[in-house]
VEXKE-755427 format. One record per atom (N, C-alpha, C): residue in three letters; x, y, z. Coordinates in steps of 0.001 Angstrom, whole numbers, padded with zeros to 6 digits, always signed. Each point is the difference from the previous one (the first is absolute). Example, Ala and Ser with C-alpha at 12.3 -4.5 7.8 and 13.67 -1.06 7.14 Angstrom:
VEXKE-755427
ala+013190-005690+007800 ala-000890+001190+000000 ala+000900+001200+000000 ser-000350+001050-000720 ser+000820+001190+000060 ser-000770+001090+000730 
end
This chain:
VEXKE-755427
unk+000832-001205+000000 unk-000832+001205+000000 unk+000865+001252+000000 unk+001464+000193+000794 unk+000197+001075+000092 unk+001049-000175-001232 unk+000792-000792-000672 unk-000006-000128-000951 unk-001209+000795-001587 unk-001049-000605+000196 unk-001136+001065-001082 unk+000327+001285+000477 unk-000054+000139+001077 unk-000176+001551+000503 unk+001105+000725-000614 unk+001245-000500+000491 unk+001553+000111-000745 unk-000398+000802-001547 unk-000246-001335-000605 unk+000338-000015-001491 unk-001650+000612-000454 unk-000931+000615+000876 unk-001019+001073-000803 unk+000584+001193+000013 unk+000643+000114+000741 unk+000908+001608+000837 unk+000777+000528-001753 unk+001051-001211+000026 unk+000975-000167-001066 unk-000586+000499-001246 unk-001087-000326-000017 unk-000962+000035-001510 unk-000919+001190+000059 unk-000773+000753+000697 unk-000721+000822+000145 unk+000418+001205+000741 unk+001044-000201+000797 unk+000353+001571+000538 unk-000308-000205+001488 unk+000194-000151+001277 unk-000478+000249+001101 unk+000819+001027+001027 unk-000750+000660+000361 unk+000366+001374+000972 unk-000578-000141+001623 unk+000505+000432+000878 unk-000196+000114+001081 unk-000758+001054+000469 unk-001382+000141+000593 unk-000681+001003+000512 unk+000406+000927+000869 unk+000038+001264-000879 unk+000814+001430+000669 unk-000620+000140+001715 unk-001348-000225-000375 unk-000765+000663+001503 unk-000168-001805+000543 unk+000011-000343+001122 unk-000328-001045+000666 unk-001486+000323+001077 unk-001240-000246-000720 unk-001100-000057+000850 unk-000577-000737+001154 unk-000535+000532+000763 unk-000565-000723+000906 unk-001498+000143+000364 unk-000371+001010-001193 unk-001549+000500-000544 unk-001090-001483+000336 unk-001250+000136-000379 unk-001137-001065+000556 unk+000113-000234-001946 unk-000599-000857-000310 unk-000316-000364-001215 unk-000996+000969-000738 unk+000545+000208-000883 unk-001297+001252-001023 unk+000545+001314+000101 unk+000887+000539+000815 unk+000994+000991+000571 unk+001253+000324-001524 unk-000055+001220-000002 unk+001633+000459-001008 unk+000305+001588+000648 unk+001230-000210-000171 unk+000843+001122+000552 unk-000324+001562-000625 unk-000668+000745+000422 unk-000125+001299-000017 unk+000846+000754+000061 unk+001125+000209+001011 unk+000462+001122+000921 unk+001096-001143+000905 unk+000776+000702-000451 unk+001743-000511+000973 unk+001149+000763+000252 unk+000629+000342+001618 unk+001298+000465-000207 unk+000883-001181+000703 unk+000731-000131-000781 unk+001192-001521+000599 unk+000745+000777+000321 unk+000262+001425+000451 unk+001366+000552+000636 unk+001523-000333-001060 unk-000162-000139-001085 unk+001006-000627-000731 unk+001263+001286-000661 unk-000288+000976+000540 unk+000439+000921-000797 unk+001262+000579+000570 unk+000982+000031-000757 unk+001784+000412+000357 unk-000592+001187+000897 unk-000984+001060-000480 unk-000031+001209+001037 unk+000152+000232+001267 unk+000284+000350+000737 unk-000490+000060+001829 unk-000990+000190+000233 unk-001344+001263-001056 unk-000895+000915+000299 unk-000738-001386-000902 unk-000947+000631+000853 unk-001195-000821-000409 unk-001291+000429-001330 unk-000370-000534-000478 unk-000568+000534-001902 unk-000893+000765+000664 unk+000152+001895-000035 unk-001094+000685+000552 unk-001368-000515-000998 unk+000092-000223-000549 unk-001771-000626-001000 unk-000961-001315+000547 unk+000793-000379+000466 unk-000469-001251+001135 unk-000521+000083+001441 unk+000392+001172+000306 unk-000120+000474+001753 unk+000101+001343+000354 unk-000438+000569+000834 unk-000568+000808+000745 unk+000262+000035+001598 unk+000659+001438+000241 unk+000487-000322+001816 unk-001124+000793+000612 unk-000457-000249+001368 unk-000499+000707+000831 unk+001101+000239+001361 unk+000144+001294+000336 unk+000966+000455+000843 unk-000936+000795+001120 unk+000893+000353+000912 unk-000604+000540+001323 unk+000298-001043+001193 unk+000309+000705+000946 unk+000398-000426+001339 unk-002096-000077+001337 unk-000864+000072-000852 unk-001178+000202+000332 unk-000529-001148+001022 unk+000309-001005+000139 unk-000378-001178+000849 unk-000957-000790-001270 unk-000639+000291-001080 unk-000872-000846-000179 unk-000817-000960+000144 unk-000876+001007+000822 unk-000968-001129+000961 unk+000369-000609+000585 unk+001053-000317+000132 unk+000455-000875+000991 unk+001100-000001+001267 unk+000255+001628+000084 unk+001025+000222+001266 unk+001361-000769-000497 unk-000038+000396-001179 unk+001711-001009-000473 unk+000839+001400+000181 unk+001050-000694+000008 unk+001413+001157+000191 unk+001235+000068-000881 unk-000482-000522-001159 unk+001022+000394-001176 unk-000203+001038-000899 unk+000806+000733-000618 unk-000702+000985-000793 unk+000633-000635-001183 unk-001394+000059-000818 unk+000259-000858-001282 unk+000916+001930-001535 unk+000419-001055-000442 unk+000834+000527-000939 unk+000278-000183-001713 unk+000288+000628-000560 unk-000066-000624-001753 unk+001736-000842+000353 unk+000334-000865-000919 unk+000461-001122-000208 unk+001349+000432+000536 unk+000513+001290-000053 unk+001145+000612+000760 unk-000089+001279+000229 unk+000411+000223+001805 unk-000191+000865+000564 unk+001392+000679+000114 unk+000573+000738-000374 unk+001125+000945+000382 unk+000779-001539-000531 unk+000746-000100+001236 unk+001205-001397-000243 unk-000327-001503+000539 unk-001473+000280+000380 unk-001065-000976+000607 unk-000228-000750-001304 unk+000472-001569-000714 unk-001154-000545-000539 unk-000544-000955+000293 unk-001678+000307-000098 unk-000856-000577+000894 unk-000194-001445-001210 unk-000098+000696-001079 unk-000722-001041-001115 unk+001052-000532-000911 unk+000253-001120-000384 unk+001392-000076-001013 unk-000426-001499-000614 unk+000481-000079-001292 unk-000204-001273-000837 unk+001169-000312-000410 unk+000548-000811+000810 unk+001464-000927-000445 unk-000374-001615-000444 unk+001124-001082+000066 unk-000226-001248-000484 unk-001257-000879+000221 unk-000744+001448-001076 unk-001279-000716-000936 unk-000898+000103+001552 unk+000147+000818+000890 unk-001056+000401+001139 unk-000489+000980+000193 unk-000913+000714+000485 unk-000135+001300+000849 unk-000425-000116+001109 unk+001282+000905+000806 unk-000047+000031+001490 unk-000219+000994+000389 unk-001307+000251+001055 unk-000529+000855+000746 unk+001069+000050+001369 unk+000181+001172+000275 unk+001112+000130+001139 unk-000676+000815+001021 unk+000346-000427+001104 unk-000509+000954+001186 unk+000844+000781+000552 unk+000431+000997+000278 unk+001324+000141+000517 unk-000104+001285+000777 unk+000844+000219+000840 unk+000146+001103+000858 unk+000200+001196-000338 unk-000319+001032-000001 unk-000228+001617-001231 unk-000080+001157+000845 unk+001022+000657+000845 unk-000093+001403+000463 unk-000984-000454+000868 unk-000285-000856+001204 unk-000655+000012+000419 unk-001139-000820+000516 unk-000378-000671-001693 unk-001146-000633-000003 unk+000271-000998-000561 unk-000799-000841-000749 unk+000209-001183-000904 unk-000278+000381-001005 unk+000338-000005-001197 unk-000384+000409-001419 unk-000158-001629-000927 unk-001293-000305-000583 unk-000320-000904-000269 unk-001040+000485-001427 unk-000444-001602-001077 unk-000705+000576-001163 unk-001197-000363+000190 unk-000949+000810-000802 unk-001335-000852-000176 unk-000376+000514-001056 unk-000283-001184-001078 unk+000495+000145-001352 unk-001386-000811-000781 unk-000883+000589-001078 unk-000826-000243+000087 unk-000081-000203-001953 unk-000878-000739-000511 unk+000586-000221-001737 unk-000974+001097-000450 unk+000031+000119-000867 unk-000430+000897-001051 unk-001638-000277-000443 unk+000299-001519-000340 unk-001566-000901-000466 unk-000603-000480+000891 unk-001478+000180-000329 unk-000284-000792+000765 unk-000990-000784-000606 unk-000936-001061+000838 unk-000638-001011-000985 unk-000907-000299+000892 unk-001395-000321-000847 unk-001086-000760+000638 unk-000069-001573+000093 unk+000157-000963+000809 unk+000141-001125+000055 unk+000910-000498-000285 unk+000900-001399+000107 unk+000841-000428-000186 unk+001095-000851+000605 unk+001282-000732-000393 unk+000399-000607+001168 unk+001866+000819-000002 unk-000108+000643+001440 unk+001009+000753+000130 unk+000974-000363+001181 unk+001385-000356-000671 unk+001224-000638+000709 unk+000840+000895+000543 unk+001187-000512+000708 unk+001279+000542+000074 unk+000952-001107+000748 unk+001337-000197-000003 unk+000702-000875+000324 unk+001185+001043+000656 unk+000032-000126+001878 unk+000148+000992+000660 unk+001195-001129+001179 unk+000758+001183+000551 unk+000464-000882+001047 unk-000443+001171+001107 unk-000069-000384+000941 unk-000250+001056+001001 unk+001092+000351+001033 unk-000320+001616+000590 unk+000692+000083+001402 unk-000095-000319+000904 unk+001080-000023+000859 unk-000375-000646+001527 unk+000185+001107+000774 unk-000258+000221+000951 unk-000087+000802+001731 unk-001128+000480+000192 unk-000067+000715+001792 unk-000586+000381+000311 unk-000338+001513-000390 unk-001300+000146-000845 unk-000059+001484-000704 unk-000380-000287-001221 unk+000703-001563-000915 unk+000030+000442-001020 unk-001730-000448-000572 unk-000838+000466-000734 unk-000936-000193-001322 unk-000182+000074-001009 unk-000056-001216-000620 unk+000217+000250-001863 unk-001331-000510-000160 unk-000208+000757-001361 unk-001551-000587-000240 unk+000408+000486-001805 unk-001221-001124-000412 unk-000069-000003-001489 unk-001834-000175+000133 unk+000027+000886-000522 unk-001792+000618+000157 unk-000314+000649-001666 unk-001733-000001+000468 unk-000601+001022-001231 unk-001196+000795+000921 unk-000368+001466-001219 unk-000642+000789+001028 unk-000502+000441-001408 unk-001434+000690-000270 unk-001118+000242-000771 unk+000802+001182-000869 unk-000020-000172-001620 unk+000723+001480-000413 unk-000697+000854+000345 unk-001718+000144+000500 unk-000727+001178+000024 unk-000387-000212+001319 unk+001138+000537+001064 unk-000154-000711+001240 unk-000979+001183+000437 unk-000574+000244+000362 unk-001032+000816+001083 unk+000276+000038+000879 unk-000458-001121+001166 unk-000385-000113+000986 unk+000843-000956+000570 unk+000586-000524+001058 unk+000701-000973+000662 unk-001245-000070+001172 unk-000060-001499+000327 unk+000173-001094-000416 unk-001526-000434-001238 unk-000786+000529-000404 unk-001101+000078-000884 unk+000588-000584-001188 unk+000962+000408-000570 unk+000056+000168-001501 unk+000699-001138-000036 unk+000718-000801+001096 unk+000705-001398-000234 unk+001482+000258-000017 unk+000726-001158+000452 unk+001202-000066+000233 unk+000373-001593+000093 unk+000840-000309-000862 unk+000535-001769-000276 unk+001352+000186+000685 unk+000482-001226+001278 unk+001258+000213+000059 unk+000358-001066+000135 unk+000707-000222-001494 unk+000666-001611-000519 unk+001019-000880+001007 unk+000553+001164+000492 unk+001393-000545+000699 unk+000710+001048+001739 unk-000762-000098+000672 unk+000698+001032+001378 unk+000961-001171+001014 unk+000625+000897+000413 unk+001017-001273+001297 unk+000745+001166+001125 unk-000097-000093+001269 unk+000804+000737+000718 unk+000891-000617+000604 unk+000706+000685+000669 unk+001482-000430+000290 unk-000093-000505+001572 unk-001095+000354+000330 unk+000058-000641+001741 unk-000685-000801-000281 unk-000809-000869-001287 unk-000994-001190-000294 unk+000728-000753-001448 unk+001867-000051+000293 unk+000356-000610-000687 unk-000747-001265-000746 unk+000445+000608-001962 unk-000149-001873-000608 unk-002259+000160+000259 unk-000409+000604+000113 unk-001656-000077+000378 unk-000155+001008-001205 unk-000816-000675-001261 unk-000411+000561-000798 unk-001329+000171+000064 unk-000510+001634-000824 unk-001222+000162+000363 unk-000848+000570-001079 unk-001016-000535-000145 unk-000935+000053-001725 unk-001268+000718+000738 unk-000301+001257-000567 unk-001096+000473+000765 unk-000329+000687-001112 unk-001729+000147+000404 unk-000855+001470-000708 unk-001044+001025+000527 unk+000281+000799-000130 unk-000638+001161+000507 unk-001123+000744-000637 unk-001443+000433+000495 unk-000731+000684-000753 unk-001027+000383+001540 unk-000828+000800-000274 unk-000858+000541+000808 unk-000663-000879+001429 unk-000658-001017-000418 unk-000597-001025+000717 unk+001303-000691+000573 unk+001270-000314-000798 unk+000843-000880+000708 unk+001571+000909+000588 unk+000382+000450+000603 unk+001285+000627+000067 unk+000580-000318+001595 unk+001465+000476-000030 unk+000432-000448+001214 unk-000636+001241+001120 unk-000246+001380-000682 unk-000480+001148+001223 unk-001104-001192+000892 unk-000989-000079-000599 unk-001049-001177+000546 unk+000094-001119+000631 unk+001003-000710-000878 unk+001044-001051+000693 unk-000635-001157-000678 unk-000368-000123-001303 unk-001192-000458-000456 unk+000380-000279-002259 unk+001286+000005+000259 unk+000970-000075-001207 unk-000049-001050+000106 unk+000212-001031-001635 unk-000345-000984-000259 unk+001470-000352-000237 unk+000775-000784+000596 unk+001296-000754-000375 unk+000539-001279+000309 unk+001010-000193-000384 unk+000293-001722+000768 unk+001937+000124-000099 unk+000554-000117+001181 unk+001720-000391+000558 unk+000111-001350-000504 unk+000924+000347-000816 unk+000714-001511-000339 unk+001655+000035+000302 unk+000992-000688+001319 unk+000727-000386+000293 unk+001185-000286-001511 unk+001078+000757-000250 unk+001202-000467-000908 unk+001278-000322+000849 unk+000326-001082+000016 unk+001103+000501+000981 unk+001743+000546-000205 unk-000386+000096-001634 unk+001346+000541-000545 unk-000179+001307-000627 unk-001291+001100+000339 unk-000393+001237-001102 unk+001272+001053+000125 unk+000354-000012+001041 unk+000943+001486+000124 unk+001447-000836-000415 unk+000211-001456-000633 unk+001109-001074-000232 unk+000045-000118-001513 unk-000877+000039-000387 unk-000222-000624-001481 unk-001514+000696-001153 unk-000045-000484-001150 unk-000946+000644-000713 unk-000733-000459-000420 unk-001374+000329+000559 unk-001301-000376-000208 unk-001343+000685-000859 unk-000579-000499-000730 unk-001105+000619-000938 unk-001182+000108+000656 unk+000043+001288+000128 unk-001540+000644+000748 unk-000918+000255-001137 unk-001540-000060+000041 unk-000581-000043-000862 unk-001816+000102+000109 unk-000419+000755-000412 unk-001838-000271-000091 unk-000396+000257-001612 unk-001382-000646+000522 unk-000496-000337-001415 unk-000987+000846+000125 unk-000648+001151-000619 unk-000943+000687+000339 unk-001317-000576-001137 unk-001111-000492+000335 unk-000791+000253-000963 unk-001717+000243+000261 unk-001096+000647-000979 unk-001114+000038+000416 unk-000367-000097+001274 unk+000315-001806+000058 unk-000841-000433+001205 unk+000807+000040+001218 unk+001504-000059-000024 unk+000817-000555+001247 unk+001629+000590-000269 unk+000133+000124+001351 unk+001702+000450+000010 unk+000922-001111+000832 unk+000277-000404-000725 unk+000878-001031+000906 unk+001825+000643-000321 unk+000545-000699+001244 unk+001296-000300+000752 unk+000835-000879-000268 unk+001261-000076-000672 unk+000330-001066-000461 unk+002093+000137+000932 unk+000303-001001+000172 unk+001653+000147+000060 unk+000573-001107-000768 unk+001277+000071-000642 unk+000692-000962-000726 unk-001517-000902-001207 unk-001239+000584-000122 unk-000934-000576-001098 unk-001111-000650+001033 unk+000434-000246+001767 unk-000855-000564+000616 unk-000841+001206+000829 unk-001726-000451-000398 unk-000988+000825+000465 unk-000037-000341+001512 unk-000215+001566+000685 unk-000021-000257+001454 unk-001039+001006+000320 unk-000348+000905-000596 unk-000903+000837+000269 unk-001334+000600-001222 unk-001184-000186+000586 unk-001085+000196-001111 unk-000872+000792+000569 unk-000255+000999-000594 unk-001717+000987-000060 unk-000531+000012-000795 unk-001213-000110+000246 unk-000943-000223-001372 unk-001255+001161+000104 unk-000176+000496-001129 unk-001161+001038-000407 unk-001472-000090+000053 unk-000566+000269+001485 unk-001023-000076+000234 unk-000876+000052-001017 unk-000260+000613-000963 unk-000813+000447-001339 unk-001100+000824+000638 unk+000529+000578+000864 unk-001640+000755+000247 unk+000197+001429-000480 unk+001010+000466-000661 unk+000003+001178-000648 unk+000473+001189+001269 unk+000540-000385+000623 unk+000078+001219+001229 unk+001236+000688+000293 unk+000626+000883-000439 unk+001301+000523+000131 unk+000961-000082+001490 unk-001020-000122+000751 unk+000460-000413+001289 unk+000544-001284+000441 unk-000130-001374-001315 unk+000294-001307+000695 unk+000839-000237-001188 unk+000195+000844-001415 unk+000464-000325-001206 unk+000276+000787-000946 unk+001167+000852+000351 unk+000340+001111-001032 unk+000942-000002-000631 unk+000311-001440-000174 unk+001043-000429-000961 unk-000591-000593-001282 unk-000616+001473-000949 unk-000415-000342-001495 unk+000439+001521-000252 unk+000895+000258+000204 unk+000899+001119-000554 unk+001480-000093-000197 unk+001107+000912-000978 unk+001222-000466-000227 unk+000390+000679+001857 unk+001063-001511-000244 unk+001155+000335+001280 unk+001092+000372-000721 unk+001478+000710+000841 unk+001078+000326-000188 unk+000726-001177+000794 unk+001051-000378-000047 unk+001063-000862+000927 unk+001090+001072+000653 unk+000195-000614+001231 unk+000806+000854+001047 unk+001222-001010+000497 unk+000942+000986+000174 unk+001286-000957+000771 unk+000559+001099+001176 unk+000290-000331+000750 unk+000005+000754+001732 unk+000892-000794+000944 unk+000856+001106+000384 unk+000964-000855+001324 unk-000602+001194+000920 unk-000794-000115+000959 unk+000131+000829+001137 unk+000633-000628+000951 unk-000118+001151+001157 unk+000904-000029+000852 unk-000461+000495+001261 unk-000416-000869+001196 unk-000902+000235+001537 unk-001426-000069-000785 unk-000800+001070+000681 unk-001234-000126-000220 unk-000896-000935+001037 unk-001644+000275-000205 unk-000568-000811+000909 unk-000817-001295-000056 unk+000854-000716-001491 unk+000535-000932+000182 unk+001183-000467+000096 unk+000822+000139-000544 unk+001709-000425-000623 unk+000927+000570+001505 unk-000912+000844+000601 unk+001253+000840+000970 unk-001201-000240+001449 unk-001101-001079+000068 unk-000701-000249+001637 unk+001053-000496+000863 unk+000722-000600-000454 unk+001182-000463+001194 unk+000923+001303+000060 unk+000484+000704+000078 unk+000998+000666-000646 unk+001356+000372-001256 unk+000222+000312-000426 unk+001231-000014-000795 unk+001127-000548+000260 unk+000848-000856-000738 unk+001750+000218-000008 unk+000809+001063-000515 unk+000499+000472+000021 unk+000855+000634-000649 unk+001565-000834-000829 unk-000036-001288+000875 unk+001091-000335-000720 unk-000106-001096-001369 unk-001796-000126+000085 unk-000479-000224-001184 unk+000704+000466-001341 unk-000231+001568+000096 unk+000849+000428-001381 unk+000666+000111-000337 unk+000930+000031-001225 unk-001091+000153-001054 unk-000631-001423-000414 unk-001319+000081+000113 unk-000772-001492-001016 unk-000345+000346-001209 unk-000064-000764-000572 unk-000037-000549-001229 unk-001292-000793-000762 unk-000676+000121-000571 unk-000811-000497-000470 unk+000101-000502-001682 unk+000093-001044-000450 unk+000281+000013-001030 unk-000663-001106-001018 unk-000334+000391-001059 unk-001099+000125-001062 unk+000482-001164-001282 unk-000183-000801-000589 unk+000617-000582-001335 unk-000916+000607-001095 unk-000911-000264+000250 unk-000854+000435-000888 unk-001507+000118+000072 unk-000486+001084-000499 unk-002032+000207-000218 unk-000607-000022-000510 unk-000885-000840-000660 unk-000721-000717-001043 unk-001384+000465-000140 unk-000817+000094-001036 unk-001264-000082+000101 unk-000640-000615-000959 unk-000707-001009+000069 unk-000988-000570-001099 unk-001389+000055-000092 unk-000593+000181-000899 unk-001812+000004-000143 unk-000390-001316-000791 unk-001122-000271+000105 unk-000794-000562-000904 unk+000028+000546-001521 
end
């Protein structure tokens, strides 16, 4: 057999698949950055920074920054990665939160991430409504969160009016890695019509499904999302125990971000 295989190759031409999927069946690649690029700076056409030292909702204590701050770089794409950096800045922590350009209604959306470790640190690979309004109403998907005092505890959650953590009443499910801040793992949801599910390494661990009763309050995910990538730093989650300081600088780092539709 591997012989035929051999000698069809020989005769017809065979090539090796540029992108390696881990899409559901019926799925093709839309939208990808593999970090592949000799540059340091990252393809401004692909992404978008949000900056400010503001807490964002969440009593965090980094002030986020574009990809380099003075002699600070927070954001950098070397051997075929991009690494989010946290690092110490006049003061404060200067960190990215870096958001794409496109965004899309439904679909199944990856990334293959290694994470940071300590006390303080939060990385999250999320999406948030392009025509956001309202928080928590308008919806919020968060594919991939982990803190540093709940080492290796991955967390698949969604947010909208009826369900959020203010309430305490957010729909999610912890799944245990015990190598995430060691090695690189594919975070991933499948968004569609009826259901948003949770996926790691292709295995489903987390599912919501679409009431159908038409109510913006239990289901406001039938609009385009954007994708988000975020290292914070304390906050009232990432920073309830307190901070390290000798945490930094962490590192968060990225292989690549995929998106496929139907």
């Amino acid at each position: 057999m591997l012989f035929t295989v051999l000698l069809s190759c020989m005769l017809t031409g065979c090539s090796a698949p540029s992108v390696q999927t881990t899409a559901p069946k019926g799925y093709h690649l839309v939208w990808k950055d593999e970090f592949n690029t000799s540059k340091h700076s990252l393809p401004s056409h692909q992404w978008w920074y949000e900056t400010g030292d503001k807490g964002w909702g969440n009593h965090e204590l980094e002030n986020y920054v574009k990809a380099v701050n003075g002699n600070d770089t927070c954001a950098l794409v070397s051997d075929g990665t991009l690494k989010i950096v946290a690092r110490p800045s006049s003061g404060k922590v200067c960190s990215v939160r870096m958001n794409t350009n496109k965004s899309w209604k439904y679909g199944y959306f990856e990334a293959k991430m290694k994470l940071p470790g300590g006390l303080g640190t939060w990385p999250a690979f999320w999406m948030m409504p392009k025509n956001n309004k309202s928080w928590p109403h308008d919806g919020e998907i968060d594919i991939m969160e982990e803190v540093g005092l709940n080492p290796n505890n991955i967390h698949c959650t969604i947010h909208c009016g009826a369900y959020n953590h203010v309430l305490g009443t957010q729909k999610g499910t912890a799944k245990l890695i015990p190598d995430a801040e060691q090695a690189f793992h594919v975070y991933a949801v499948e968004w569609t019509p009826d259901y948003i599910k949770g996926f790691i390494d292709g295995e489903l661990y987390f599912s919501f499904d679409n009431d159908h009763t038409g109510n913006h309050e239990t289901w406001p995910f039938d609009a385009p999302f954007y994708l988000k990538l975020n290292l914070a730093w304390g906050g009232a989650w990432g920073g309830s125990k307190g901070v390290d300081p000798s945490a930094l600088p962490a590192t968060f780092v990225i292989d690549y971000v995929r998106v496929y539709q139907k």
